[in-house]
C-alpha positions as CSV (number, residue, x, y, z in Angstrom):
1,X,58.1,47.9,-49.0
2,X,57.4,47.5,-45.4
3,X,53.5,47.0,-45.6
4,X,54.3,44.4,-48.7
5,X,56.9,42.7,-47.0
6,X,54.5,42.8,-44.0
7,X,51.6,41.1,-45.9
8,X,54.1,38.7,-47.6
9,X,54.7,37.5,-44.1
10,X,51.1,37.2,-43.3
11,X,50.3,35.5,-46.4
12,X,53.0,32.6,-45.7
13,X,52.1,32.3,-41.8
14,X,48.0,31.6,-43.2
15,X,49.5,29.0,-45.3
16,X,51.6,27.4,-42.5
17,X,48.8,27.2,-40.1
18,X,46.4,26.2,-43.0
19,X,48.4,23.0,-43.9
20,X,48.8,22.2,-40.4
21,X,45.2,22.5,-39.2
22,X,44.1,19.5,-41.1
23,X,46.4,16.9,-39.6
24,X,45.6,18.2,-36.4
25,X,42.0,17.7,-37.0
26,X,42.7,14.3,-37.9
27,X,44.2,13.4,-35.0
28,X,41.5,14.9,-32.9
29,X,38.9,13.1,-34.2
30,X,41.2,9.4,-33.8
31,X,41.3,10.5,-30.3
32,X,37.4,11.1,-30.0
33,X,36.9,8.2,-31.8
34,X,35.5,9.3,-34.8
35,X,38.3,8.6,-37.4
36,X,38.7,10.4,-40.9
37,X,35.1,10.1,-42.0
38,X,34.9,13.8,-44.1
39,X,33.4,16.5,-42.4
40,X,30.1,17.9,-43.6
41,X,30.0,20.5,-45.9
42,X,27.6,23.4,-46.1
43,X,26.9,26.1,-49.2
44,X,27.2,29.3,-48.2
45,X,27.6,32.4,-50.3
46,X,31.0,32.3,-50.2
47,X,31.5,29.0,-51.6
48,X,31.7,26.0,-49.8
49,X,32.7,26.2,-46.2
50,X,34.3,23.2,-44.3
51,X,32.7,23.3,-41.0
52,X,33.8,21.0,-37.7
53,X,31.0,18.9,-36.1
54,X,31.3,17.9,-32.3
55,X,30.5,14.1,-32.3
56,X,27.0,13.6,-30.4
57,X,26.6,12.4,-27.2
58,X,26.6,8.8,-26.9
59,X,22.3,8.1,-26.1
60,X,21.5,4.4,-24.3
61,X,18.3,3.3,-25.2
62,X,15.4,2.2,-22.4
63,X,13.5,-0.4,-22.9
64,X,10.0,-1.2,-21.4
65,X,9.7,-5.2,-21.4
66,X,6.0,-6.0,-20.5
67,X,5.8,-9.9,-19.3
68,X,3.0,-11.7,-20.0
69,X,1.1,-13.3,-16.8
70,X,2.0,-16.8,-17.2
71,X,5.4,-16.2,-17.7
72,X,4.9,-14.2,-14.3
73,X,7.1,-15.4,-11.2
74,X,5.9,-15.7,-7.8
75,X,8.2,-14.9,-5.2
76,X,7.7,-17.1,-2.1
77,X,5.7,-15.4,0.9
78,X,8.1,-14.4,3.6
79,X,7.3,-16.7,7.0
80,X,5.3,-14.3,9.2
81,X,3.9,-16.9,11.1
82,X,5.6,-15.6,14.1
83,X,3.5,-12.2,13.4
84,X,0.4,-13.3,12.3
85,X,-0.8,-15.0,15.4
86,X,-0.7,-12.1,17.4
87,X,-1.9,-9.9,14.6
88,X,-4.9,-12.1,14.3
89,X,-6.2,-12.4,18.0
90,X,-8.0,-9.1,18.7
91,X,-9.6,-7.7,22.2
92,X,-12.9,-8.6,20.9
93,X,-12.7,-12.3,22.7
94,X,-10.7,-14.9,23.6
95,X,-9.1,-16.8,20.2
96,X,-11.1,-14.2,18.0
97,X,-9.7,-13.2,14.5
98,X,-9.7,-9.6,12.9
99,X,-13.4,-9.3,11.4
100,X,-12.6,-6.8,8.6
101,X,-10.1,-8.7,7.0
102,X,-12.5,-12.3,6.9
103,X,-14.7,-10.8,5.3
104,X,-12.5,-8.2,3.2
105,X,-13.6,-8.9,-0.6
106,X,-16.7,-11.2,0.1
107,X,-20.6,-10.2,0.0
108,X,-20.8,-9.6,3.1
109,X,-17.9,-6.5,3.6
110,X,-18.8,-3.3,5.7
111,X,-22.2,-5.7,7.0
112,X,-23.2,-4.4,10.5
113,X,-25.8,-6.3,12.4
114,X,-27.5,-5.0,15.2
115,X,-26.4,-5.7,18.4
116,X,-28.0,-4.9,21.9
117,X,-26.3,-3.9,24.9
118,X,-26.6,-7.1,26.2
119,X,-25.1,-9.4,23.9
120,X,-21.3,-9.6,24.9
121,X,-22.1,-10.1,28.7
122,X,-24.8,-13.0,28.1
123,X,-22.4,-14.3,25.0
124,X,-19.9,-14.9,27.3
125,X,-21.7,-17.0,30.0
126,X,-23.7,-18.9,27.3
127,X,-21.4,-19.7,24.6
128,X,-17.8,-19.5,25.9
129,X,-17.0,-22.2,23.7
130,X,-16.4,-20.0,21.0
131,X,-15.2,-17.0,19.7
132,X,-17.1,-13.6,19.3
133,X,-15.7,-13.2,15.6
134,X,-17.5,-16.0,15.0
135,X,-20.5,-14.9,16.8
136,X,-20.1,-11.9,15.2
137,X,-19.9,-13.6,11.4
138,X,-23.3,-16.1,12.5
139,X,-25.2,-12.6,12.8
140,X,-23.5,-11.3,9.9
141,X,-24.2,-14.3,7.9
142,X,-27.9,-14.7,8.9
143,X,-28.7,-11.2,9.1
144,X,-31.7,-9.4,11.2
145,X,-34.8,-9.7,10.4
146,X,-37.8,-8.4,13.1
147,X,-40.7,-9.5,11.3
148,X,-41.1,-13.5,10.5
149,X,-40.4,-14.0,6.6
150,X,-40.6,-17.6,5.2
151,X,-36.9,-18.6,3.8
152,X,-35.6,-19.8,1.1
153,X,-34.7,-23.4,-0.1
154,X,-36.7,-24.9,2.7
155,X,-39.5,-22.8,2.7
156,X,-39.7,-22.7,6.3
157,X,-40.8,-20.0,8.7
158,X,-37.8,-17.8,9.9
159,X,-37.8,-14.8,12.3
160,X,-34.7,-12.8,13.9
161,X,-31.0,-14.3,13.2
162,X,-32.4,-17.3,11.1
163,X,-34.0,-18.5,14.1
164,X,-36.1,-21.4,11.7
165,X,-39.6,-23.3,12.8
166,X,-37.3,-26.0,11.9
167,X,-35.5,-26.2,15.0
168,X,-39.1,-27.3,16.7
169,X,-37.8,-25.0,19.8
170,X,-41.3,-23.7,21.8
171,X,-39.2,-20.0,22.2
172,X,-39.1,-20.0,18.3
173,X,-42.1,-20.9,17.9
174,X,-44.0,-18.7,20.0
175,X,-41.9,-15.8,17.9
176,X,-42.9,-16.6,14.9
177,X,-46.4,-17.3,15.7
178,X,-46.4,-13.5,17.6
179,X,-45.0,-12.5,14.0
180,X,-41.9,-9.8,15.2
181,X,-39.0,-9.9,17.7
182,X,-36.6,-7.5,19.0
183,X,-32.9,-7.3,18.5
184,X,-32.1,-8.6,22.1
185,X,-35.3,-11.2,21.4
186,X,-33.7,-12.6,18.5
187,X,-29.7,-13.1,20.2
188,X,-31.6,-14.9,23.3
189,X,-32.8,-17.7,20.6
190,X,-29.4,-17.4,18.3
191,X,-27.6,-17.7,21.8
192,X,-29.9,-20.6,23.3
193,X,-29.6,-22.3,19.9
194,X,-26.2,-22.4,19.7
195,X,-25.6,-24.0,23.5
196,X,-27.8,-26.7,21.8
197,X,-25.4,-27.2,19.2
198,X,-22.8,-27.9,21.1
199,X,-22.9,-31.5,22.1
200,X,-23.9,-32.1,18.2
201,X,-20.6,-30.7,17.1
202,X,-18.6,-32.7,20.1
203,X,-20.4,-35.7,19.4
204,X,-19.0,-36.0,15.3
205,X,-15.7,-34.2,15.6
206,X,-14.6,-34.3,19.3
207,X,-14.1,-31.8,22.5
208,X,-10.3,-30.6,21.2
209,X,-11.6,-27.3,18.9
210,X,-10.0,-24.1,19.3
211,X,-12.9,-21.6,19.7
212,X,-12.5,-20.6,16.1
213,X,-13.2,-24.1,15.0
214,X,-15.4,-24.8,17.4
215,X,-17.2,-21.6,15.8
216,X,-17.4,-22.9,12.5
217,X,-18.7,-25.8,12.5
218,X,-21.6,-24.2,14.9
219,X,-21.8,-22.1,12.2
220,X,-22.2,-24.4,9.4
221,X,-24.6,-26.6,11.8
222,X,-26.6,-23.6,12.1
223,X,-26.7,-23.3,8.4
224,X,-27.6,-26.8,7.7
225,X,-28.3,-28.7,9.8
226,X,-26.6,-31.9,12.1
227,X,-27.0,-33.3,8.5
228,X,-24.0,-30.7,7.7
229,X,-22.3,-32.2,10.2
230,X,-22.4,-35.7,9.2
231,X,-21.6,-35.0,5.3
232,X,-18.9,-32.7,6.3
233,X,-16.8,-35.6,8.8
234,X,-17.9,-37.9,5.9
235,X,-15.7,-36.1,3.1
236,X,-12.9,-35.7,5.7
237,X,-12.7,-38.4,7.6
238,X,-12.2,-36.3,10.9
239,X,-9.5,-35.3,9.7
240,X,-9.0,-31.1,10.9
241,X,-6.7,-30.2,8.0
242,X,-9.1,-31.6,5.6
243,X,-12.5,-29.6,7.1
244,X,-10.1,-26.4,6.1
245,X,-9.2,-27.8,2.8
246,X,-13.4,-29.1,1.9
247,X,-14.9,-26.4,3.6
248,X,-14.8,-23.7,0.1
249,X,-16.7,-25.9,-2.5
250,X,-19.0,-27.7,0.8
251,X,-22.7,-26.8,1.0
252,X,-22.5,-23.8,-1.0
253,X,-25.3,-24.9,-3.9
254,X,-29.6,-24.6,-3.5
255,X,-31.7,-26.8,-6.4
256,X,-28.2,-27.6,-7.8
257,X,-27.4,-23.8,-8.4
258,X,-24.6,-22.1,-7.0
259,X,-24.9,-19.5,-4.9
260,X,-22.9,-16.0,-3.9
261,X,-24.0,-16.1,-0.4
262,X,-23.1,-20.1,0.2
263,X,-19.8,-19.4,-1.0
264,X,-18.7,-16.7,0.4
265,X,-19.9,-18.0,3.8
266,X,-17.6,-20.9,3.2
267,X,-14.9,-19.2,2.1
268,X,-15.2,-17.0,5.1
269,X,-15.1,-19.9,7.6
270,X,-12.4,-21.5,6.1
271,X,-10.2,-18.3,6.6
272,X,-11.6,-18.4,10.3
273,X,-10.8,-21.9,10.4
274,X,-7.2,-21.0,9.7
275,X,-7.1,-18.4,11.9
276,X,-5.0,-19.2,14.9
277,X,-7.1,-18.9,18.3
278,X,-6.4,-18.8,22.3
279,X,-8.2,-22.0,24.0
């Protein structure tokens, strides 16, 4: 009677706890939120089992938003002007700019023109005008050359750093008619050429040039010619800001073509133009 009594008891405590789990459950799932939507159900050999399923973690979906480029925004260019002038004089001369970064991206990148042992020392007694970047960039620009080559465009007879029969000079002259030069050779006429430039320049756009500008446009004359000169102040007026703002699209075509040298040379001395110098 015990043991019967004993399983009795059992049976009527499983019944208890049996009608009592599923209103517990209920109010479970209301407190995670998942109300009274049945459980699922699963066959098993047994019969069918009611099984609990823990709710799944709530996921947040990332998404990737690619914007096309012209709906793009440009934030403005923090003010670093207070930086950039110190940044841009280097010890390589008075009011000269950092060489790598004119010519960063252009044709002329990683050039290297020779350069004798005399250069800087005669460069500063004969052309302290301007600055040795842009010394530097006339070399780069013209390149070396020890044997006399006939140019381009003009046709005319050229020897060392563009050193041209055009220029009528006896020194040139005499070079091209001995038919080579050396490295020092060739910077004595570049050097002696550019002195003569000088009064052309001051004569169409003044005396008051920092050595960058005054390096530019000695520069372009060297290129082109007083002619240059005269087009250039024509198309600006003599107006500074507007030389920087022509200088990019000016003289950069041969025959009516474009070409890769001309505007990257302009492109270059308009970023030297811009550069702040020392006078």
């Amino acid at each position: 009677m015990s043991g019967s009594s004993s399983v009795g008891q059992s049976n009527n405590t499983n019944t208890v706890w049996s009608n009592q789990i599923p209103p517990l459950i209920n109010e479970l799932d209301k407190l995670r939120g998942i109300g009274s939507t049945p459980s699922p159900q699963t066959q098993t050999s047994q019969g069918t089992d009611t099984l609990l399923k823990t709710p799944e973690p709530l996921t947040i979906a990332t998404f990737k938003v690619s914007i096309p480029p012209s709906a793009q925004v440009t934030l403005p260019t923090p003010n670093t002007s207070s930086t950039s002038s110190s940044s841009a004089a280097t010890s390589t001369g008075s009011g000269s700019a950092d060489l790598g970064q004119l010519l960063q991206g252009s044709s002329f990148a990683g050039a290297n023109p020779p350069t004798s042992n005399t250069f800087k020392s005669k460069a500063k007694e004969m052309t302290p005008f301007i600055s040795e970047t842009a010394l530097q960039l006339i070399k780069i620009f013209e390149g070396f050359e020890g044997k006399a080559y006939t140019g381009a465009g003009a046709g005319d007879r050229t020897i060392g750093f563009g050193s041209s029969e055009l220029s009528g000079k006896p020194e040139v002259l005499a070079a091209l008619s001995k038919g080579s030069i050396s490295v020092e050779e060739a910077e004595d006429l570049m050097l002696k050429e550019i002195q003569g430039l000088r009064p052309v320049v001051e004569k169409h756009f003044g005396s008051q040039l920092n050595p960058n500008q005054f390096g530019v446009l000695i520069s372009l004359a060297y290129n082109g010619g007083e002619q240059a000169l005269i087009d250039l102040k024509s198309k600006s007026g003599g107006n500074l800001q507007k030389v920087g703002e022509i200088l990019p699209n000016f003289y950069v075509t041969s025959d009516g073509q474009y070409l890769e040298g001309l505007t990257n040379r302009r492109i270059i001395e308009q970023k030297l133009w811009n550069s702040p110098a020392n006078a």
